[in-house]
LODRENDO-228538 format. One record per atom (N, C-alpha, C, O): residue in one letter; x, y, z; atom name. Coordinates in nm, 3 decimals. Layout:
<sites>
SITE	a	X	Y	Z	CA;
...
</sites>
This chain:
<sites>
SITE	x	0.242	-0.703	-0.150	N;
SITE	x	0.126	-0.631	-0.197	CA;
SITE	x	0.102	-0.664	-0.343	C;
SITE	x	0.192	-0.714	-0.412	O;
SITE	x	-0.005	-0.640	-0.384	N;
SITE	x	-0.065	-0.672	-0.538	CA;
SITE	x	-0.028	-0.578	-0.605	C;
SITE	x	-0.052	-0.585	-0.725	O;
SITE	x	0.045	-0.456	-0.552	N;
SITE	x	0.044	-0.303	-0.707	CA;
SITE	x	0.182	-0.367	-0.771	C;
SITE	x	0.284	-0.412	-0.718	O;
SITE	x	0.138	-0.350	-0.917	N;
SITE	x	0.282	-0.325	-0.982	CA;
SITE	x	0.399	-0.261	-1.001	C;
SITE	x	0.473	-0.236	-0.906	O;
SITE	x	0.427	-0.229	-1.116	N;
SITE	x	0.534	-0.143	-1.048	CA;
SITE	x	0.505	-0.005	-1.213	C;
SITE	x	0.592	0.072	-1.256	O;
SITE	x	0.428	-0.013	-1.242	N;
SITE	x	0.394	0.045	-1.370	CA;
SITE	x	0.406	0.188	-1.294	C;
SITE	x	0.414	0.212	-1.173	O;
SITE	x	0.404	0.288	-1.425	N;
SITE	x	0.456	0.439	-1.378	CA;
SITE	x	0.254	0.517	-1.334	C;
SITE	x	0.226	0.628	-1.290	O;
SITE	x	0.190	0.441	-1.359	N;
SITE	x	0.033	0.471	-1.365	CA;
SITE	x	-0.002	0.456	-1.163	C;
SITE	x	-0.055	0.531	-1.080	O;
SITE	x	0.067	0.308	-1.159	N;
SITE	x	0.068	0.294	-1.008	CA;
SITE	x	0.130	0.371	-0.907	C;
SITE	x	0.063	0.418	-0.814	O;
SITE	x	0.289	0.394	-0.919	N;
SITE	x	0.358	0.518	-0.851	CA;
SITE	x	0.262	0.610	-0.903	C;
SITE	x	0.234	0.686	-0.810	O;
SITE	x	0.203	0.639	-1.000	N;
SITE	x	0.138	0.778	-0.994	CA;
SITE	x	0.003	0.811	-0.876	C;
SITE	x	-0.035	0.918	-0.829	O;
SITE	x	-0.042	0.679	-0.858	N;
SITE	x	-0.227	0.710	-0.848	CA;
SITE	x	-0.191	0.679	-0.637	C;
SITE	x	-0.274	0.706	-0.550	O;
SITE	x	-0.009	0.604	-0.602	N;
SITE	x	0.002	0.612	-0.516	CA;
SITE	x	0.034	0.711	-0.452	C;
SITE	x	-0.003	0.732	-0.336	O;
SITE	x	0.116	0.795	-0.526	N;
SITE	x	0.145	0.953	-0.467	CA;
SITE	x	0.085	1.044	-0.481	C;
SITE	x	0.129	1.156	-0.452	O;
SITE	x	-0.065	1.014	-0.543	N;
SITE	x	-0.181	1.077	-0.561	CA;
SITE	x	-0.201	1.160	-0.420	C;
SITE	x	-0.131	1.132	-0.324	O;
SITE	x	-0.310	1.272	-0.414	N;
SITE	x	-0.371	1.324	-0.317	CA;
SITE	x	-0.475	1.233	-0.286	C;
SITE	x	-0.530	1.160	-0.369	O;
SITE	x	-0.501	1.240	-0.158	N;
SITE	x	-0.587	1.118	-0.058	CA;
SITE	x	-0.727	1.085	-0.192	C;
SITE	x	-0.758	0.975	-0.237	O;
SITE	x	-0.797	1.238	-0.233	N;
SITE	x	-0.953	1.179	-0.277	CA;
SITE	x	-0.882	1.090	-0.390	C;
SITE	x	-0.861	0.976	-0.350	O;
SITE	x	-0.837	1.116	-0.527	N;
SITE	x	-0.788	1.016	-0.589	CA;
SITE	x	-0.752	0.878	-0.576	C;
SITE	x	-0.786	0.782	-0.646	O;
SITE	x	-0.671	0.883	-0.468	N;
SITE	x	-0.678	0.751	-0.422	CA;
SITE	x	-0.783	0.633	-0.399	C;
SITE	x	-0.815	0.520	-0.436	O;
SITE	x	-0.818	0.750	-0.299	N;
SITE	x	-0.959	0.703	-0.250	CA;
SITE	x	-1.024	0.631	-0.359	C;
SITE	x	-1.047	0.510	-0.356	O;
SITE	x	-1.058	0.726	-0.477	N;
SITE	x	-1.146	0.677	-0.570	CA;
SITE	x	-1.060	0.554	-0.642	C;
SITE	x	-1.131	0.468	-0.694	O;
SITE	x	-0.938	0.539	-0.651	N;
SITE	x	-0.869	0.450	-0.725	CA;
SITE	x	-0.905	0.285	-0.625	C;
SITE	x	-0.883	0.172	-0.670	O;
SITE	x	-0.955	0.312	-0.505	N;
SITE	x	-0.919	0.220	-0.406	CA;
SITE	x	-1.058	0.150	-0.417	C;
SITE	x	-1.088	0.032	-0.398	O;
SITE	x	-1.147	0.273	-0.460	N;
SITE	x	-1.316	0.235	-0.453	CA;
SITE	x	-1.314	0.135	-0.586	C;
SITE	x	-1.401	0.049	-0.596	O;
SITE	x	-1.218	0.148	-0.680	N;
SITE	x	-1.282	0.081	-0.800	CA;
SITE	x	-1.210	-0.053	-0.816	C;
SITE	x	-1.247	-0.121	-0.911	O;
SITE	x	-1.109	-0.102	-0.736	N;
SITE	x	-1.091	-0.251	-0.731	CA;
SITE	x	-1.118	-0.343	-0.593	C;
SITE	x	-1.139	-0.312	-0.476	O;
SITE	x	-1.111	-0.442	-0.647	N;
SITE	x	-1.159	-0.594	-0.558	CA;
SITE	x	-1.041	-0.619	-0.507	C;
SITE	x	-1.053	-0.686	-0.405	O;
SITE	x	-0.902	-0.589	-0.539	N;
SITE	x	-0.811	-0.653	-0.449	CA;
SITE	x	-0.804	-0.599	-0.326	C;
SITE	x	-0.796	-0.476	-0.322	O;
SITE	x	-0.804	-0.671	-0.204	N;
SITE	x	-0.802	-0.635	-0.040	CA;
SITE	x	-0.704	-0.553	-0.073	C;
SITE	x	-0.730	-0.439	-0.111	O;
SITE	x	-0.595	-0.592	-0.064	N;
SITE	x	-0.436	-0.568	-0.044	CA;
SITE	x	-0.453	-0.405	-0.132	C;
SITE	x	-0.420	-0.307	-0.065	O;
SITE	x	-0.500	-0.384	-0.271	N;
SITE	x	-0.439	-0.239	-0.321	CA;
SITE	x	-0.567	-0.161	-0.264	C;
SITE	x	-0.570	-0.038	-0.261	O;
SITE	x	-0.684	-0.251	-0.215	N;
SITE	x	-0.754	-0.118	-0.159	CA;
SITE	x	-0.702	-0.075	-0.030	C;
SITE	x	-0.720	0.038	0.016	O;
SITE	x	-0.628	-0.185	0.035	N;
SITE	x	-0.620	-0.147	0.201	CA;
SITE	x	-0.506	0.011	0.166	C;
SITE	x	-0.537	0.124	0.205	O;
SITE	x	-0.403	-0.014	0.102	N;
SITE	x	-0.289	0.064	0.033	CA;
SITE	x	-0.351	0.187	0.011	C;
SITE	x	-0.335	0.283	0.086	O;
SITE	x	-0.458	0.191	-0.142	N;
SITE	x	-0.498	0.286	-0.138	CA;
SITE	x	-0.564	0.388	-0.076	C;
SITE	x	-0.578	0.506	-0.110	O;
SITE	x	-0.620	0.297	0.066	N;
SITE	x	-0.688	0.412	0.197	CA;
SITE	x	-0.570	0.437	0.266	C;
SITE	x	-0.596	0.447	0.386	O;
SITE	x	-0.445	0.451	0.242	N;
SITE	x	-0.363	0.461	0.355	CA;
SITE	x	-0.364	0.628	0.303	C;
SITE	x	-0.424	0.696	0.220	O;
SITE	x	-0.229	0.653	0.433	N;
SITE	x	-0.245	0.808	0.410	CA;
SITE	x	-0.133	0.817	0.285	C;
SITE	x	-0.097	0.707	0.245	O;
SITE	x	-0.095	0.891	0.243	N;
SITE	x	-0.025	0.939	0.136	CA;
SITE	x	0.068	0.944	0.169	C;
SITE	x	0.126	0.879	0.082	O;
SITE	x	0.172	0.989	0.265	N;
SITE	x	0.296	0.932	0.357	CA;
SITE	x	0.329	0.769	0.334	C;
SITE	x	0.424	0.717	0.276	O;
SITE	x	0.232	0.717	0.391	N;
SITE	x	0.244	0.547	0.360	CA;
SITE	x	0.249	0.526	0.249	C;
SITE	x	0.351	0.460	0.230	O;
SITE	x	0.171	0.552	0.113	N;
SITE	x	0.162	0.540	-0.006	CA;
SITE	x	0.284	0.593	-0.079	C;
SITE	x	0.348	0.551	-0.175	O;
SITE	x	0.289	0.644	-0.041	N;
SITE	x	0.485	0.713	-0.112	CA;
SITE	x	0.550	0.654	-0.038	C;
SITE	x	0.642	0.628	-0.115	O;
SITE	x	0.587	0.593	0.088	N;
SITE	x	0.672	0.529	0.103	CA;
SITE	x	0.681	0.380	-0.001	C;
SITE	x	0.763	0.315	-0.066	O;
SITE	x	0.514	0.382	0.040	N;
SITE	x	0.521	0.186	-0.027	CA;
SITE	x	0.564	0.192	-0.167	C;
SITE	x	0.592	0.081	-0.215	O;
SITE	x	0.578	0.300	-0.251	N;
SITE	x	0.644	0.319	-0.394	CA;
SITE	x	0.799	0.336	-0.379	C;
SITE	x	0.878	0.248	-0.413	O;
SITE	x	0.831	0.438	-0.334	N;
SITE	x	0.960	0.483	-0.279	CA;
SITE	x	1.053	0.382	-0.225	C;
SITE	x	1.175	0.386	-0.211	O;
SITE	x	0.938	0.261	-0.187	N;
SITE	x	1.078	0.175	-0.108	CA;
SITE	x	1.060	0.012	-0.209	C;
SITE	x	1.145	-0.069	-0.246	O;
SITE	x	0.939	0.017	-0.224	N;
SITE	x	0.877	-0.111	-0.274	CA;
SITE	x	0.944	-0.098	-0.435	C;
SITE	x	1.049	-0.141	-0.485	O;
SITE	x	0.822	-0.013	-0.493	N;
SITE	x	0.784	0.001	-0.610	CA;
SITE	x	0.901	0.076	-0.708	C;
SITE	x	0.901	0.052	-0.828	O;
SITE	x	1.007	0.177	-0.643	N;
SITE	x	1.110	0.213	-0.684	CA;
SITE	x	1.232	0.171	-0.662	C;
SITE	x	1.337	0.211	-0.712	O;
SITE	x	1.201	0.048	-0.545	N;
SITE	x	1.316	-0.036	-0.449	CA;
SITE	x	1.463	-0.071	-0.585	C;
SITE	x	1.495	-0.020	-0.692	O;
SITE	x	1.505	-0.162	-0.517	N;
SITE	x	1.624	-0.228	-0.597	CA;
SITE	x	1.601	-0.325	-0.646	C;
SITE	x	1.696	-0.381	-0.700	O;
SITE	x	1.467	-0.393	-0.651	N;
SITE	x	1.412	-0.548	-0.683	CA;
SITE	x	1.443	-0.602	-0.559	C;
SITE	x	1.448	-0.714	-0.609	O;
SITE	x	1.466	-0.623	-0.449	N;
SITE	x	1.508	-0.713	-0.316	CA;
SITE	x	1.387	-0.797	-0.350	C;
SITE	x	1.280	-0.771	-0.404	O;
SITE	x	1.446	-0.917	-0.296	N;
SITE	x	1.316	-1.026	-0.243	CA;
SITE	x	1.254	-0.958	-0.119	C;
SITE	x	1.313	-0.904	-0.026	O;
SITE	x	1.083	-0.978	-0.143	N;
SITE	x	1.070	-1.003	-0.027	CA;
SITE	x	1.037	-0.829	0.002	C;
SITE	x	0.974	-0.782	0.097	O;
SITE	x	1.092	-0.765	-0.098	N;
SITE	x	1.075	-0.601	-0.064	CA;
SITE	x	0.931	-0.597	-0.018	C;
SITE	x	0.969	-0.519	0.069	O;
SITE	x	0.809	-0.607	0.004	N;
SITE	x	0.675	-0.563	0.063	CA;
SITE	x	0.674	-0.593	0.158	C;
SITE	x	0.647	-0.508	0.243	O;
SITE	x	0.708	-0.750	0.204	N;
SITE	x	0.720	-0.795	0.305	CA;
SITE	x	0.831	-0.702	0.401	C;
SITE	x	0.798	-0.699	0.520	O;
SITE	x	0.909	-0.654	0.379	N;
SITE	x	1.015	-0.575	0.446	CA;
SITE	x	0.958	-0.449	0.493	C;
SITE	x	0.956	-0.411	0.611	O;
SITE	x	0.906	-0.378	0.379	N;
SITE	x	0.845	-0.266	0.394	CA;
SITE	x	0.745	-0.281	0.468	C;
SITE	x	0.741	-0.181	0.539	O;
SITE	x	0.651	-0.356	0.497	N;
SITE	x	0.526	-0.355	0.626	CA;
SITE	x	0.620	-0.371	0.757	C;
SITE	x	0.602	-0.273	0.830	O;
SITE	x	0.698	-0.447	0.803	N;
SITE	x	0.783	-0.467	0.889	CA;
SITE	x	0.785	-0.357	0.943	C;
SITE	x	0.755	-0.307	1.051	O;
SITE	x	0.825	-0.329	0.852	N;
SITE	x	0.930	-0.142	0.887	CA;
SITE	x	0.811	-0.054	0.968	C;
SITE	x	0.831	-0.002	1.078	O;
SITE	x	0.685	-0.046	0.894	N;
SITE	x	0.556	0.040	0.931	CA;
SITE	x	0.537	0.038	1.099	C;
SITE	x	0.578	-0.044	1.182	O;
SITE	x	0.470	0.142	1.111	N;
SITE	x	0.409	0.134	1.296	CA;
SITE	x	0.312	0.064	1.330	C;
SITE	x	0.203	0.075	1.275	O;
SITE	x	0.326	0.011	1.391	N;
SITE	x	0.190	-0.060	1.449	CA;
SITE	x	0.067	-0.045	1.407	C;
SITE	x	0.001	-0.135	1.354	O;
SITE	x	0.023	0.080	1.430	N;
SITE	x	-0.139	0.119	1.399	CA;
SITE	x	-0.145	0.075	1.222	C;
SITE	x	-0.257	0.052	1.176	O;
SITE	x	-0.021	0.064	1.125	N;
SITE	x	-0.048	0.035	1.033	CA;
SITE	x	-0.036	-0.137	0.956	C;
SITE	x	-0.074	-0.193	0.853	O;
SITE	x	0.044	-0.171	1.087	N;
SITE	x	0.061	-0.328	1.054	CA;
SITE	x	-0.106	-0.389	1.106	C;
SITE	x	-0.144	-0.493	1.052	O;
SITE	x	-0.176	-0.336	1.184	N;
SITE	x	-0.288	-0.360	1.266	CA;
SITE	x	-0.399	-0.369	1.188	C;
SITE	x	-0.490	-0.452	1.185	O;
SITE	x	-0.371	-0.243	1.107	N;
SITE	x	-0.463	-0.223	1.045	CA;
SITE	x	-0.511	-0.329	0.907	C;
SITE	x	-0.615	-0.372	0.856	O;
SITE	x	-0.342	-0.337	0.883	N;
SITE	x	-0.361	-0.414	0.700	CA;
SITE	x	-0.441	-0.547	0.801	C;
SITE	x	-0.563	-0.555	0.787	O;
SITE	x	-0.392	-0.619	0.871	N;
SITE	x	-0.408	-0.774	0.966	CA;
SITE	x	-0.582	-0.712	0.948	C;
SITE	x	-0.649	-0.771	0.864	O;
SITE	x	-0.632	-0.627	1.005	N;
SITE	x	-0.764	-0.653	1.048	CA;
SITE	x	-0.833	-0.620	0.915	C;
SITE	x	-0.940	-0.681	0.910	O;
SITE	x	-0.808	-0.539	0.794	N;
SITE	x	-0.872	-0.494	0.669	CA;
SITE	x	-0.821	-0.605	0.560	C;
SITE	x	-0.889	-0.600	0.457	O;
SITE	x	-0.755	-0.669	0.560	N;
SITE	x	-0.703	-0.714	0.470	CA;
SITE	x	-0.756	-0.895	0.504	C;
SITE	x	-0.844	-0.962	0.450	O;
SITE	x	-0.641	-0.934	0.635	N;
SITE	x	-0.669	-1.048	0.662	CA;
SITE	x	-0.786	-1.131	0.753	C;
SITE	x	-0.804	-1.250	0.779	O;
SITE	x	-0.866	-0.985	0.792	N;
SITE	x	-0.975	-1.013	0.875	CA;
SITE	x	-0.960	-1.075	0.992	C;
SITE	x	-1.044	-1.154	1.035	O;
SITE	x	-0.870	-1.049	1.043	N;
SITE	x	-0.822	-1.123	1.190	CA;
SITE	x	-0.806	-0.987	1.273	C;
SITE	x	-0.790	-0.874	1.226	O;
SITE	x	-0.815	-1.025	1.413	N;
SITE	x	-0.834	-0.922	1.530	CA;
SITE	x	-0.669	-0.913	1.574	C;
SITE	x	-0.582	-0.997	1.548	O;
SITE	x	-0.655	-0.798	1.642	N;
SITE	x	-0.531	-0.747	1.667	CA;
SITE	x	-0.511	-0.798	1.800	C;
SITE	x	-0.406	-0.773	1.860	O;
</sites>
């Protein structure tokens, strides 16, 4: 994913949904808007595991893995524009 790891980002990810929302409305990157429409569950995880991780390689990539379907589906069709 494109978020950093700045304390502004964990913040605006563990945000309540409208915040987000609006954080998601005001950039061009696919990837932190798809993030920022997720639900807030997902968004604290993707900090919690990613963004607060241990540095692992590869940590985002791990962390979508991990996600359910309806959310791996989703980034593929919002993000990469390909059908499920």
């Amino acid at each position: 994913m494109a978020l950093g790891h700045s304390s502004l980002d964990k913040a605006v990810l563990q945000s309540p949904d409208a915040v987000a929302r609006a954080a998601a409305s005001r950039t061009q990157d696919p990837e932190k808007r798809w993030l920022l429409r997720q639900a807030r569950a997902v968004r604290t995880s993707y900090a919690r595991n990613v963004l607060d991780g241990s540095g692992q390689p590869n940590a985002d990539e791990i962390w979508m893995l991990r996600q359910s379907k309806h959310v791996r589906e989703r980034y593929i069709r919002e993000v990469l524009g390909a059908d499920t």
